[in-house]
Predicted model as a PDB file, atoms N, CA, C, CB and O in Angstrom, pLDDT in the B-factor column:
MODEL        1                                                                  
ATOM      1  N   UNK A   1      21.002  -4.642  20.464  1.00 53.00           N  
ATOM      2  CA  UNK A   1      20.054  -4.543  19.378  1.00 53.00           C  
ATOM      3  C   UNK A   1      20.124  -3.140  18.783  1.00 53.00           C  
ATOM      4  CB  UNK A   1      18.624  -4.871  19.862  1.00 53.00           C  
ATOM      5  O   UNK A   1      20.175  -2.192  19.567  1.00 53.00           O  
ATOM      6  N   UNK A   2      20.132  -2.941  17.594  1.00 56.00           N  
ATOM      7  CA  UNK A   2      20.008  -1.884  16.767  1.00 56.00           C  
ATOM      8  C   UNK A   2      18.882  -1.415  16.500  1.00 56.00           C  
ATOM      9  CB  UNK A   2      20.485  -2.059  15.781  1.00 56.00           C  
ATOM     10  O   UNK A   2      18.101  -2.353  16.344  1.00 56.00           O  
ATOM     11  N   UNK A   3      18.312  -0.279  16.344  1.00 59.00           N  
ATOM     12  CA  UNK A   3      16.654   0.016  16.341  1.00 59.00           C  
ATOM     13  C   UNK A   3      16.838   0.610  14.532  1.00 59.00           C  
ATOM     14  CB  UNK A   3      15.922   1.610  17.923  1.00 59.00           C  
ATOM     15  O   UNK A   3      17.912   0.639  13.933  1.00 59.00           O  
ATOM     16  N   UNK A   4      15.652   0.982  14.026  1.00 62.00           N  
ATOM     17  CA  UNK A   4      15.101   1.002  12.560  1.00 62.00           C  
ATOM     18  C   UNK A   4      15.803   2.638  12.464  1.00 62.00           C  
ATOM     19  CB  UNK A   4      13.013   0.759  12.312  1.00 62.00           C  
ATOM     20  O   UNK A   4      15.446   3.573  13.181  1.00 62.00           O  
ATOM     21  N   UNK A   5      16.818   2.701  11.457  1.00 58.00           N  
ATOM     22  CA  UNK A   5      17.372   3.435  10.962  1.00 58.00           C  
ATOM     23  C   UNK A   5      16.363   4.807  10.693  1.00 58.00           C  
ATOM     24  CB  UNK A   5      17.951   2.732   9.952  1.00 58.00           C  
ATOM     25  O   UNK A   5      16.595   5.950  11.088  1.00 58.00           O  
ATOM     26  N   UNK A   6      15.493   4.465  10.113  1.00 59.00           N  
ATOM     27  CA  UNK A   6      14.167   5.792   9.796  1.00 59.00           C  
ATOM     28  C   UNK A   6      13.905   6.191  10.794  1.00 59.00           C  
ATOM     29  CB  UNK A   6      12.711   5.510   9.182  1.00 59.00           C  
ATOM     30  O   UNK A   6      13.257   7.238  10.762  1.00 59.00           O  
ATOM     31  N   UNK A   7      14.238   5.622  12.166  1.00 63.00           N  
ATOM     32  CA  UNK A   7      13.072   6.704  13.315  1.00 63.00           C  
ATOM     33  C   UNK A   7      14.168   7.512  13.892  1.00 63.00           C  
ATOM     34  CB  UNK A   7      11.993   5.756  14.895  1.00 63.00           C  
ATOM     35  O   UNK A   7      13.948   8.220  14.875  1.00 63.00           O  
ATOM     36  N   UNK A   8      15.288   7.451  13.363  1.00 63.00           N  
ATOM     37  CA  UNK A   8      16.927   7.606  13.960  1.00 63.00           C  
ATOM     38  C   UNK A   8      17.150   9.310  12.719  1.00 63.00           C  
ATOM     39  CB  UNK A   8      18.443   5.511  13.362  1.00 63.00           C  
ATOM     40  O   UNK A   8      17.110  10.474  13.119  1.00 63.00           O  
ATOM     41  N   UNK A   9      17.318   8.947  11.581  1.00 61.00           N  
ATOM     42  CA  UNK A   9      17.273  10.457  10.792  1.00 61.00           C  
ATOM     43  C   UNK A   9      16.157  10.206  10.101  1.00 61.00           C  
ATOM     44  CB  UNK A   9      18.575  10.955   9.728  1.00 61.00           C  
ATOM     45  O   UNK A   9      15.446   9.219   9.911  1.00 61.00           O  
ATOM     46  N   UNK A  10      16.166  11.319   9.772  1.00 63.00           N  
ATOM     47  CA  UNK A  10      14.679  11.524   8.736  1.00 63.00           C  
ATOM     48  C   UNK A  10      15.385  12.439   7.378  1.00 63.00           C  
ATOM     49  CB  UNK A  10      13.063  12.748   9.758  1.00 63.00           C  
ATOM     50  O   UNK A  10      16.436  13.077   7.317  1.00 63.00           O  
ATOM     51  N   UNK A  11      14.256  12.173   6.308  1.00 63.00           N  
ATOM     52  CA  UNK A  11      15.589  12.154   5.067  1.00 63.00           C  
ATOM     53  C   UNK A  11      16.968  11.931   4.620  1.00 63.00           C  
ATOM     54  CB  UNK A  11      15.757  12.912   4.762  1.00 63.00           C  
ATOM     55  O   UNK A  11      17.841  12.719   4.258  1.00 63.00           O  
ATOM     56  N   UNK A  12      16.937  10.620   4.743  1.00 68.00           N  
ATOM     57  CA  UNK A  12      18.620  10.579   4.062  1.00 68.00           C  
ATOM     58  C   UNK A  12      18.806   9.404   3.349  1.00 68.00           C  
ATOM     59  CB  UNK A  12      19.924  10.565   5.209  1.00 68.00           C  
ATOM     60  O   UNK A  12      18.004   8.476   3.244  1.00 68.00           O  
ATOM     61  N   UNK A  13      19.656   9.478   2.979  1.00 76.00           N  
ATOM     62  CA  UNK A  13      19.596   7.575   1.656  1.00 76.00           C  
ATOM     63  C   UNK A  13      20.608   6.831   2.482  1.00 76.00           C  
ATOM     64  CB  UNK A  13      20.503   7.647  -0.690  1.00 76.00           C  
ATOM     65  O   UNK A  13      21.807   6.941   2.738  1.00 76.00           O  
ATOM     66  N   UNK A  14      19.412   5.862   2.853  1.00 78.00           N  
ATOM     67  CA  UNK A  14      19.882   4.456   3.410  1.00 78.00           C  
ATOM     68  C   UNK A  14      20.899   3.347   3.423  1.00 78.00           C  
ATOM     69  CB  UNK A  14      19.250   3.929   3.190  1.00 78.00           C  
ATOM     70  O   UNK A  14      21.370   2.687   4.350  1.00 78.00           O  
ATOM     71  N   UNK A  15      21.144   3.331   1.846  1.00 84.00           N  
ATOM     72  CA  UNK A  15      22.102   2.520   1.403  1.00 84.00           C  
ATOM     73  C   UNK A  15      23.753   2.762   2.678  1.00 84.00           C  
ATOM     74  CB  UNK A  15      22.294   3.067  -0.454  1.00 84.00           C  
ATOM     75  O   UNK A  15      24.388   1.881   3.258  1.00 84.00           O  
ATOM     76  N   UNK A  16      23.903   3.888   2.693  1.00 86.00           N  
ATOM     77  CA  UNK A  16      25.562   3.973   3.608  1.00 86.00           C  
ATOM     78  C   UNK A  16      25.683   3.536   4.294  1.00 86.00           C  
ATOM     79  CB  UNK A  16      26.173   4.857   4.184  1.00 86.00           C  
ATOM     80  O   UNK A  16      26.706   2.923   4.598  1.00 86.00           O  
ATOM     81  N   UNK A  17      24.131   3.676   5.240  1.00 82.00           N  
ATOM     82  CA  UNK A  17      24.168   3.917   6.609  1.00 82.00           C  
ATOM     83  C   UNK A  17      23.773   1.662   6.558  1.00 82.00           C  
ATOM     84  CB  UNK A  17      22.610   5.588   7.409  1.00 82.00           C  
ATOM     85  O   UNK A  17      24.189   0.759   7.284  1.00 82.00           O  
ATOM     86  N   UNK A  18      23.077   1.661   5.653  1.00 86.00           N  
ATOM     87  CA  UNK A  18      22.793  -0.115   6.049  1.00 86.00           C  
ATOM     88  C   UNK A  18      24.173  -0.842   5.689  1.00 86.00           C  
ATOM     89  CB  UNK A  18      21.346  -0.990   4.921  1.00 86.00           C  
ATOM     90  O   UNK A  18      24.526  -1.879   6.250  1.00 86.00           O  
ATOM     91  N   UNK A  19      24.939  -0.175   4.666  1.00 90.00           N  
ATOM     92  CA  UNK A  19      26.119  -0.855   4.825  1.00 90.00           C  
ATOM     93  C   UNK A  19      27.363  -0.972   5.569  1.00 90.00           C  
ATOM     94  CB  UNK A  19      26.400  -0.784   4.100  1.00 90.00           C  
ATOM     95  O   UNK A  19      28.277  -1.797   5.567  1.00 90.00           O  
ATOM     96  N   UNK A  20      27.083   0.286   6.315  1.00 91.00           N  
ATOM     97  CA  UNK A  20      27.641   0.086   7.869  1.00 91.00           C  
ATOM     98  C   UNK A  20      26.899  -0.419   9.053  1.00 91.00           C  
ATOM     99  CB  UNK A  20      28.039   1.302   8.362  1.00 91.00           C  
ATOM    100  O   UNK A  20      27.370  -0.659  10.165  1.00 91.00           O  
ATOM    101  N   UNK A  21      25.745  -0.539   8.678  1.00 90.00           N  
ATOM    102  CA  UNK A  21      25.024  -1.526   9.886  1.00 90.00           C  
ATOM    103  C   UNK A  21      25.331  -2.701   9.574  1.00 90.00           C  
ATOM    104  CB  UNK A  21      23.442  -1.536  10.070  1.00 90.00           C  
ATOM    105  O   UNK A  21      25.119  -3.352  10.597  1.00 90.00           O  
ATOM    106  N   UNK A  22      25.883  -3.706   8.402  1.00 92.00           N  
ATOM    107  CA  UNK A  22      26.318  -4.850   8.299  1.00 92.00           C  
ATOM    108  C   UNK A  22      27.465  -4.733   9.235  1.00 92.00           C  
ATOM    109  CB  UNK A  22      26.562  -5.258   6.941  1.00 92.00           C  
ATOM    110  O   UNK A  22      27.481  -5.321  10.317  1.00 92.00           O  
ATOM    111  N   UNK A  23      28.429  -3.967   8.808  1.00 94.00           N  
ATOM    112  CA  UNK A  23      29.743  -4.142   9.187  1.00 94.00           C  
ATOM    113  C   UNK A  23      29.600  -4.169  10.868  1.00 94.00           C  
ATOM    114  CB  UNK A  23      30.732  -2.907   8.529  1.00 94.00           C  
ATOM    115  O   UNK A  23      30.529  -4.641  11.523  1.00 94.00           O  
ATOM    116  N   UNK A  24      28.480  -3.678  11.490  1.00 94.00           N  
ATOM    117  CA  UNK A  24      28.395  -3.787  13.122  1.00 94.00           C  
ATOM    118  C   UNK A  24      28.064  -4.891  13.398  1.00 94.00           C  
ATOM    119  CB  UNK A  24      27.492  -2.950  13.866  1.00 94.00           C  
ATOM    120  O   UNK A  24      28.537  -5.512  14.350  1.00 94.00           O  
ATOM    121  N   UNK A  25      26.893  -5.484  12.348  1.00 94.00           N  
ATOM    122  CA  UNK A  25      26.278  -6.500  12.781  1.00 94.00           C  
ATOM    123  C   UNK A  25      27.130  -7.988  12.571  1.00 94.00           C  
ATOM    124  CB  UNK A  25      24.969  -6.412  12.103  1.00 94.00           C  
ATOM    125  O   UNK A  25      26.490  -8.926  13.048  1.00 94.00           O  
ATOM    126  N   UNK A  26      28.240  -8.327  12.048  1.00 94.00           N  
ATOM    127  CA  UNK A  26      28.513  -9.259  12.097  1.00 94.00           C  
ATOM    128  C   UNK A  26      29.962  -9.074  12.277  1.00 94.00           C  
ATOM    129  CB  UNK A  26      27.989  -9.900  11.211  1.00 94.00           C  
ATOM    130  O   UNK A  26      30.649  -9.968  11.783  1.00 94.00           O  
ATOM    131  N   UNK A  27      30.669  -7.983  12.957  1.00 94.00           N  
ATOM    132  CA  UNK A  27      31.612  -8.199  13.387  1.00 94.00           C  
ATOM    133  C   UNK A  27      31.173  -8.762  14.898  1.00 94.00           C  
ATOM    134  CB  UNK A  27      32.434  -7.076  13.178  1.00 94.00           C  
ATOM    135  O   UNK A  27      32.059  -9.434  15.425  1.00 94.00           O  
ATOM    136  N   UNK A  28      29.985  -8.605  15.661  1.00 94.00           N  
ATOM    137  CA  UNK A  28      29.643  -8.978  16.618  1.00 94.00           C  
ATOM    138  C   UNK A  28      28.449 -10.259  16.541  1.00 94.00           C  
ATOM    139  CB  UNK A  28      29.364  -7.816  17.208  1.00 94.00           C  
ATOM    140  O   UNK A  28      27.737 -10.491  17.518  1.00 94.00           O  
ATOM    141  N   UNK A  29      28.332 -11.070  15.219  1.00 94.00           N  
ATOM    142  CA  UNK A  29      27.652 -11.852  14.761  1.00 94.00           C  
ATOM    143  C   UNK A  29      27.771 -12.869  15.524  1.00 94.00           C  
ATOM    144  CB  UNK A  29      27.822 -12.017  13.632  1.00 94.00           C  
ATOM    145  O   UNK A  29      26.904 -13.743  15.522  1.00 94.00           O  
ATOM    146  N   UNK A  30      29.059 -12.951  16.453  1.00 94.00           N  
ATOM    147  CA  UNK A  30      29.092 -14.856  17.214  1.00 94.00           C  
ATOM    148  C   UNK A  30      28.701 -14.556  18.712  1.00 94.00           C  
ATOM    149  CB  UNK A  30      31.117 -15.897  17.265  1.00 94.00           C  
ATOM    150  O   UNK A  30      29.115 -15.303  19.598  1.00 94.00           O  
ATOM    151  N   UNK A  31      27.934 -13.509  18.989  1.00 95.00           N  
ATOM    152  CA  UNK A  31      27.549 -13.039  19.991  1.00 95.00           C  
ATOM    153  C   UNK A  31      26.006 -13.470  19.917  1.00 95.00           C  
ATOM    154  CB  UNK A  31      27.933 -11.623  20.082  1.00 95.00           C  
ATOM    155  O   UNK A  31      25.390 -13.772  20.939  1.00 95.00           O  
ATOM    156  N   UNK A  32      25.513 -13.477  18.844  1.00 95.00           N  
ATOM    157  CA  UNK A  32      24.023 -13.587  19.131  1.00 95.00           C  
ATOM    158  C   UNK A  32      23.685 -15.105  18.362  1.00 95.00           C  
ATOM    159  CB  UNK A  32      23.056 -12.105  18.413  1.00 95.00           C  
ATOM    160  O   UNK A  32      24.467 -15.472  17.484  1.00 95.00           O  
ATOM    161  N   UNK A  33      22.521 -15.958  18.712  1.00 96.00           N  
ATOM    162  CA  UNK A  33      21.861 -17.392  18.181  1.00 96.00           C  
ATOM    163  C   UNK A  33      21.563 -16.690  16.798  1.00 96.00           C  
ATOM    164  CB  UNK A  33      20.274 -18.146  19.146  1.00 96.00           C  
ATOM    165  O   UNK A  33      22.149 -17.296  15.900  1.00 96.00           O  
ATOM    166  N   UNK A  34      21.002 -15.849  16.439  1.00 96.00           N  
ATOM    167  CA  UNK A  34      20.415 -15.901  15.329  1.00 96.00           C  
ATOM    168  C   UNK A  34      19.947 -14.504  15.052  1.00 96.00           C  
ATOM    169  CB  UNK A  34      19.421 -16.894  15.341  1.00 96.00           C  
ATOM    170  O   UNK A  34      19.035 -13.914  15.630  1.00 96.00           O  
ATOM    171  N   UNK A  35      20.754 -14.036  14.022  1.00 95.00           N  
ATOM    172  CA  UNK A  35      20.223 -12.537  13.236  1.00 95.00           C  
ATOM    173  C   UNK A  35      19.309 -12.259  11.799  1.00 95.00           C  
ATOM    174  CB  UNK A  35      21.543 -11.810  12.855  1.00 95.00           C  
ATOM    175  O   UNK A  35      19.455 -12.411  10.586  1.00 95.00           O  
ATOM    176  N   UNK A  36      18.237 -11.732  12.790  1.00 95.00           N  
ATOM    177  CA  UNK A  36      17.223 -11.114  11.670  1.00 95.00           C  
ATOM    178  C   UNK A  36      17.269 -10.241  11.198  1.00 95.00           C  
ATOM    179  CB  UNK A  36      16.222 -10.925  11.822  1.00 95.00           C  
ATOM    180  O   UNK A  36      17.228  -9.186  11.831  1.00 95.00           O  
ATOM    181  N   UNK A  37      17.382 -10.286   9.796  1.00 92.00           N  
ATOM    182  CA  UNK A  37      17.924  -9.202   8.912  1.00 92.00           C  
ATOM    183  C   UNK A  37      15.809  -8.809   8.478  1.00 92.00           C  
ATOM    184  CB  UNK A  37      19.446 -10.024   7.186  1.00 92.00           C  
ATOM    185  O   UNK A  37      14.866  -9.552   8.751  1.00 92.00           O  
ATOM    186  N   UNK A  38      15.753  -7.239   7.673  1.00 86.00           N  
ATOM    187  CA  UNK A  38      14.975  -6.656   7.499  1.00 86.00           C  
ATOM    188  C   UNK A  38      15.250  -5.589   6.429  1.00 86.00           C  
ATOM    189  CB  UNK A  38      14.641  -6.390   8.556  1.00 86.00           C  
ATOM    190  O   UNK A  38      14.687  -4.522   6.181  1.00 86.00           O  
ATOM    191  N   UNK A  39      16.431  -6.302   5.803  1.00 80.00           N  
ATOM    192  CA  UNK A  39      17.192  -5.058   5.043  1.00 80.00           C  
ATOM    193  C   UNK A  39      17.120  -5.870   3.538  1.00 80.00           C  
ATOM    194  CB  UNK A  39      19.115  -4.611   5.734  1.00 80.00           C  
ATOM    195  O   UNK A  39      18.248  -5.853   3.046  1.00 80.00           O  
ATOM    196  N   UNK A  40      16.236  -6.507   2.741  1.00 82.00           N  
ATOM    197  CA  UNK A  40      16.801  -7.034   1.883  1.00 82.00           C  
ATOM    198  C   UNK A  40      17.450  -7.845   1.673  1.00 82.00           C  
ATOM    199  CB  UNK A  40      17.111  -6.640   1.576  1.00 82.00           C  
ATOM    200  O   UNK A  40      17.266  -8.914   2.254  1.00 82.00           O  
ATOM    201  N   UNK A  41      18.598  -7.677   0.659  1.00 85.00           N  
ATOM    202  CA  UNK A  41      19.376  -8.882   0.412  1.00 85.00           C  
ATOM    203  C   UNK A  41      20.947  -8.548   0.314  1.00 85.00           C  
ATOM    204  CB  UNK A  41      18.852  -9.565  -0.929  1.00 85.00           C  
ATOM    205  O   UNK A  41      21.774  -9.197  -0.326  1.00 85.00           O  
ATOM    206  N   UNK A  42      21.168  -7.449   1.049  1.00 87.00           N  
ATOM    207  CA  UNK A  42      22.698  -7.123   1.348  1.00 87.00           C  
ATOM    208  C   UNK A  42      23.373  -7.410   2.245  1.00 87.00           C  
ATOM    209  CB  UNK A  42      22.983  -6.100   1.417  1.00 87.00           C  
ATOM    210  O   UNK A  42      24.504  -7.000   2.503  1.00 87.00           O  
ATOM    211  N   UNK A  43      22.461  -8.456   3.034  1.00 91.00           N  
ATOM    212  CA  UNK A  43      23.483  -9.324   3.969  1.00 91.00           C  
ATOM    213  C   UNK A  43      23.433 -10.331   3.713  1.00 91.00           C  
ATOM    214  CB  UNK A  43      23.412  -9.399   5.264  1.00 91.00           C  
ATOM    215  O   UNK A  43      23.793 -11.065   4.632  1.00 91.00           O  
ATOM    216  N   UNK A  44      23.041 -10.979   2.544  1.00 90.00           N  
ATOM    217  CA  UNK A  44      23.388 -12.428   2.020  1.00 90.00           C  
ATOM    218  C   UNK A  44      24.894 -13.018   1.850  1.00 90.00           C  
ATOM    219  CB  UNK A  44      22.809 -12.507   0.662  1.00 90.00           C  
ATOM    220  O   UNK A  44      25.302 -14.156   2.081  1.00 90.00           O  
ATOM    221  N   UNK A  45      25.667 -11.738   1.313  1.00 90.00           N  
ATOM    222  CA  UNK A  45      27.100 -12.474   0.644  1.00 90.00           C  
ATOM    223  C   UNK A  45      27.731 -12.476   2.233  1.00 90.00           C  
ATOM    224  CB  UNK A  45      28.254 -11.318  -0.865  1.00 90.00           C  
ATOM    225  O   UNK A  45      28.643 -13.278   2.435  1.00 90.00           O  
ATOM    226  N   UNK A  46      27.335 -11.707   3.247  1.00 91.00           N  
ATOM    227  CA  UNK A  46      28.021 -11.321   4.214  1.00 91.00           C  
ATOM    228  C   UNK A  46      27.731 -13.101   5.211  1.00 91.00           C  
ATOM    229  CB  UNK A  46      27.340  -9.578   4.871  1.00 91.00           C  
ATOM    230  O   UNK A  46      28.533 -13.963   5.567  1.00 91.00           O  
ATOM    231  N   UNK A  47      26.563 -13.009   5.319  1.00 91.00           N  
ATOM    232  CA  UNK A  47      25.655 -14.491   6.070  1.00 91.00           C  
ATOM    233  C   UNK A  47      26.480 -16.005   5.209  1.00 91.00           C  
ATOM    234  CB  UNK A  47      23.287 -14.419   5.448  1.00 91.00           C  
ATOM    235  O   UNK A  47      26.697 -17.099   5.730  1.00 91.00           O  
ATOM    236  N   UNK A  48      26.722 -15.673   4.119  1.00 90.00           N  
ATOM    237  CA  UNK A  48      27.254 -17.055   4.159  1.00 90.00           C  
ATOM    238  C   UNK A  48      28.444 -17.127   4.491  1.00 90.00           C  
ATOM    239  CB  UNK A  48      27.179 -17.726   3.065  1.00 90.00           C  
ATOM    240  O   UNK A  48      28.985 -18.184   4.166  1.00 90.00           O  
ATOM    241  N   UNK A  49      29.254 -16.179   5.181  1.00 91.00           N  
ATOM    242  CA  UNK A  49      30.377 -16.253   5.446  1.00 91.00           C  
ATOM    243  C   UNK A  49      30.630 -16.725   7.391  1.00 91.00           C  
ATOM    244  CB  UNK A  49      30.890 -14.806   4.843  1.00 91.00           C  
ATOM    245  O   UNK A  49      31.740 -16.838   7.911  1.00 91.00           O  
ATOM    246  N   UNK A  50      29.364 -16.909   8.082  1.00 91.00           N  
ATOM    247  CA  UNK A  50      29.374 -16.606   8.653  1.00 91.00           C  
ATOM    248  C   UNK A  50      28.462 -18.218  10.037  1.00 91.00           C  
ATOM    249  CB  UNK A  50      29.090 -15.250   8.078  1.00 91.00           C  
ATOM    250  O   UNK A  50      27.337 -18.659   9.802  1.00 91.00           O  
ATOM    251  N   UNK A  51      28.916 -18.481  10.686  1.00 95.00           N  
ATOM    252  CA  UNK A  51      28.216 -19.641  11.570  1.00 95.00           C  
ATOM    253  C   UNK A  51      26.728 -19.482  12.210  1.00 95.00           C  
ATOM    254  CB  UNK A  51      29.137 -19.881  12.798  1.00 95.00           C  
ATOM    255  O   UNK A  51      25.800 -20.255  12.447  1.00 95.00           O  
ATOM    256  N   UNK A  52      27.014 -17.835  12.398  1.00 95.00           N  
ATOM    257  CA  UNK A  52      25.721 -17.684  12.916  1.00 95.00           C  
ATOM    258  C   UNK A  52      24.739 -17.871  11.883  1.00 95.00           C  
ATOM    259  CB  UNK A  52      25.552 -16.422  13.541  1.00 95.00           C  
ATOM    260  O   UNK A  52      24.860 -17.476  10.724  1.00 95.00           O  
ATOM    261  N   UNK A  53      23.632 -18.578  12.426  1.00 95.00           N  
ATOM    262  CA  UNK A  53      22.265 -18.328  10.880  1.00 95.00           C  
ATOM    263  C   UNK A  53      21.294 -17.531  11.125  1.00 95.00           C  
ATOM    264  CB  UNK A  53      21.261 -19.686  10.363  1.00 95.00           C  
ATOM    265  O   UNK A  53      20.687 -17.557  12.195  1.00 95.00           O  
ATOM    266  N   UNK A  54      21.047 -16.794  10.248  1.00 95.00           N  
ATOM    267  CA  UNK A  54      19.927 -15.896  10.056  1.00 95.00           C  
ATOM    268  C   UNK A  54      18.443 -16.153   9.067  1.00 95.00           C  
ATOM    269  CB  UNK A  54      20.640 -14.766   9.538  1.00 95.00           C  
ATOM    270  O   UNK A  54      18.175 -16.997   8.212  1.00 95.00           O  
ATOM    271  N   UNK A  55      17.859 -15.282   9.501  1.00 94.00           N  
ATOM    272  CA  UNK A  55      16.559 -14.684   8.849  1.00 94.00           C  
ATOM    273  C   UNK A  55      16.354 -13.875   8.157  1.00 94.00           C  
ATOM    274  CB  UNK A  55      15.865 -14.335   9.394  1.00 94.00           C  
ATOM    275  O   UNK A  55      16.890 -12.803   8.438  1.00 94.00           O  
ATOM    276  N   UNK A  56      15.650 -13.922   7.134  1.00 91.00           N  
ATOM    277  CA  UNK A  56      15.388 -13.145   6.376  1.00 91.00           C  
ATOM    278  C   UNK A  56      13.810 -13.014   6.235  1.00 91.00           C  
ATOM    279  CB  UNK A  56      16.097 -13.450   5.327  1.00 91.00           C  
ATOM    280  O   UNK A  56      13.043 -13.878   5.810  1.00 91.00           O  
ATOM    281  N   UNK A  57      13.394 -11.309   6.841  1.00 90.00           N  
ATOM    282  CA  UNK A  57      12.017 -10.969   6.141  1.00 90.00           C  
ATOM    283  C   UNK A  57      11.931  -9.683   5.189  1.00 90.00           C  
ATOM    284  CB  UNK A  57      10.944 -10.742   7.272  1.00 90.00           C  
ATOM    285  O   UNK A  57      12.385  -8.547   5.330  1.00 90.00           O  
ATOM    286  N   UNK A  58      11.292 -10.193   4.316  1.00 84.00           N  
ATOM    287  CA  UNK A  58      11.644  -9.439   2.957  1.00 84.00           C  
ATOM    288  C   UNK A  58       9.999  -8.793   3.186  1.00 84.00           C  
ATOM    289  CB  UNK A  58      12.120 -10.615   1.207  1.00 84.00           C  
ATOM    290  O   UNK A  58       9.027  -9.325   3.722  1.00 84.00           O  
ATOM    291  N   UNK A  59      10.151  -7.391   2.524  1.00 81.00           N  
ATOM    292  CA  UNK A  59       9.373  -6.272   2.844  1.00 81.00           C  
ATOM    293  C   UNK A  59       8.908  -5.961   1.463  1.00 81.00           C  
ATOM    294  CB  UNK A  59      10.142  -5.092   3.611  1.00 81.00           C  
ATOM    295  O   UNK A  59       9.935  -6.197   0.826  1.00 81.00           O  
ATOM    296  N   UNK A  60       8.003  -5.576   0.582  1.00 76.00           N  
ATOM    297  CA  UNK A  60       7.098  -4.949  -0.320  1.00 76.00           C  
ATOM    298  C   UNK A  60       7.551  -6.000  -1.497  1.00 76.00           C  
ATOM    299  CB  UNK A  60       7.321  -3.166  -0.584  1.00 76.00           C  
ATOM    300  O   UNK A  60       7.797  -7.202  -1.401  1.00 76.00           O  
ATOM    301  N   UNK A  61       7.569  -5.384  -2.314  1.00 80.00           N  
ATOM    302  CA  UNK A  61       7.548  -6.827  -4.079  1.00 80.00           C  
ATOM    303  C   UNK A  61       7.928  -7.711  -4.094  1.00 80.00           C  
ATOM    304  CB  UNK A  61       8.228  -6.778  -5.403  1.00 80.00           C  
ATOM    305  O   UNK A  61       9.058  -7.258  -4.274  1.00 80.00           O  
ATOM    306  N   UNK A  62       8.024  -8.321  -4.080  1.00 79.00           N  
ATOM    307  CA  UNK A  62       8.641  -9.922  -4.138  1.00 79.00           C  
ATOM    308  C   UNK A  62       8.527 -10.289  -5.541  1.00 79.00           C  
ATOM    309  CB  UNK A  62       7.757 -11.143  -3.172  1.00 79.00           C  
ATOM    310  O   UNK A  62       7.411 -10.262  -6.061  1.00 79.00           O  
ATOM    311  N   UNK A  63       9.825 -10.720  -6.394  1.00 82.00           N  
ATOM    312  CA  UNK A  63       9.392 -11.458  -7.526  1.00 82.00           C  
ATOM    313  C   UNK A  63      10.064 -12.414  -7.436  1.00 82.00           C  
ATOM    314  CB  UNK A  63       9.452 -10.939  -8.749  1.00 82.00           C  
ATOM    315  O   UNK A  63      11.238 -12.450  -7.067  1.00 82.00           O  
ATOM    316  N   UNK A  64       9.229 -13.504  -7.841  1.00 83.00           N  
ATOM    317  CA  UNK A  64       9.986 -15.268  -7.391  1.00 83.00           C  
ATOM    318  C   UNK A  64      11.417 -15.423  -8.911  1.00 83.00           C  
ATOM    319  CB  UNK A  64       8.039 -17.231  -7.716  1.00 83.00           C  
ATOM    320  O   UNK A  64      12.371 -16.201  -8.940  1.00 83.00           O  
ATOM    321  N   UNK A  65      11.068 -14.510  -9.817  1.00 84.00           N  
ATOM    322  CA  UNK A  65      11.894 -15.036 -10.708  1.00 84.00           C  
ATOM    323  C   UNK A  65      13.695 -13.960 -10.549  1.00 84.00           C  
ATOM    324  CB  UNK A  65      10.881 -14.903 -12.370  1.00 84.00           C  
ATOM    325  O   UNK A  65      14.833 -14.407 -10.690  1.00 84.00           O  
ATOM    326  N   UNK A  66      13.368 -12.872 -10.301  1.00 80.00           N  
ATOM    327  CA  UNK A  66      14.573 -12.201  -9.123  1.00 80.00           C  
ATOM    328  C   UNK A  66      15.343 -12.643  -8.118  1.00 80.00           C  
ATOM    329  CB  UNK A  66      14.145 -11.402  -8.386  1.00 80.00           C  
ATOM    330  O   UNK A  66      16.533 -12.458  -7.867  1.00 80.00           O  
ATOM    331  N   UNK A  67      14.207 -13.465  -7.390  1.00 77.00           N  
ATOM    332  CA  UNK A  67      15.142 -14.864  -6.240  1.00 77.00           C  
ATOM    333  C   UNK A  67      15.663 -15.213  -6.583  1.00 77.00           C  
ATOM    334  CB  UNK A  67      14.877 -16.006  -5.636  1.00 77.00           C  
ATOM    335  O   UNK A  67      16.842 -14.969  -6.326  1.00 77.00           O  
ATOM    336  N   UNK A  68      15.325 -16.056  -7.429  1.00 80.00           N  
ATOM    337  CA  UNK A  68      15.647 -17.518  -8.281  1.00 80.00           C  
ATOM    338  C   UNK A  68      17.279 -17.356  -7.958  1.00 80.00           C  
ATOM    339  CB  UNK A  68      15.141 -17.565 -10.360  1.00 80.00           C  
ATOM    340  O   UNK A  68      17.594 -17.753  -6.836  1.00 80.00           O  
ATOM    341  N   UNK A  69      18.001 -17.005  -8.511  1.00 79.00           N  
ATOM    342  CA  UNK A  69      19.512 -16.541  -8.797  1.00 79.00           C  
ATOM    343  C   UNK A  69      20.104 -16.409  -6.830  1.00 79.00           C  
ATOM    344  CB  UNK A  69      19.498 -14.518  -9.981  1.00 79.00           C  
ATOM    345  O   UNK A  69      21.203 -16.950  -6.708  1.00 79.00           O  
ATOM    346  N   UNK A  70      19.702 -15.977  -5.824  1.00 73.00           N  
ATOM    347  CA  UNK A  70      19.974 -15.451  -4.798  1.00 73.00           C  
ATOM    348  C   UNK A  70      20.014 -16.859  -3.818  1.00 73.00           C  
ATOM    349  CB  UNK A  70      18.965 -14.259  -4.510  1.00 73.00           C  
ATOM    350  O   UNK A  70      20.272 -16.768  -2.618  1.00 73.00           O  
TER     351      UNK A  70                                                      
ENDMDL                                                                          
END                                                                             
């Protein structure tokens, strides 16, 4: 298990570092029943590529018409 990137550095932009937490998380993806993502929606294109199924909990705004498309 990977723990929450923020308690790990403090000030820095997220984006790099979550797009190398994909690349950990599903090169070792047929290892686990089921991965819960907490990151948005940048492991979508990655998840459909993929047997294992996941979760998604989506964190602050939500707009249903932004989904729509996803």
């Amino acid at each position: 298990m990977i723990g929450a990137l923020r308690k790990v550095i403090k000030r820095m932009h997220y984006l790099p570092h979550h797009v190398r937490l994909m690349e950990l998380v599903f090169r070792e993806a047929r290892k686990f029943d089921v991965i819960h993502f907490h990151c948005d929606y940048l492991h979508f294109p990655l998840l459909r590529r993929q047997a294992t199924p996941g979760v998604t909990t989506l964190h602050g705004l939500v707009n249903p018409h932004d989904l729509q498309p996803l």
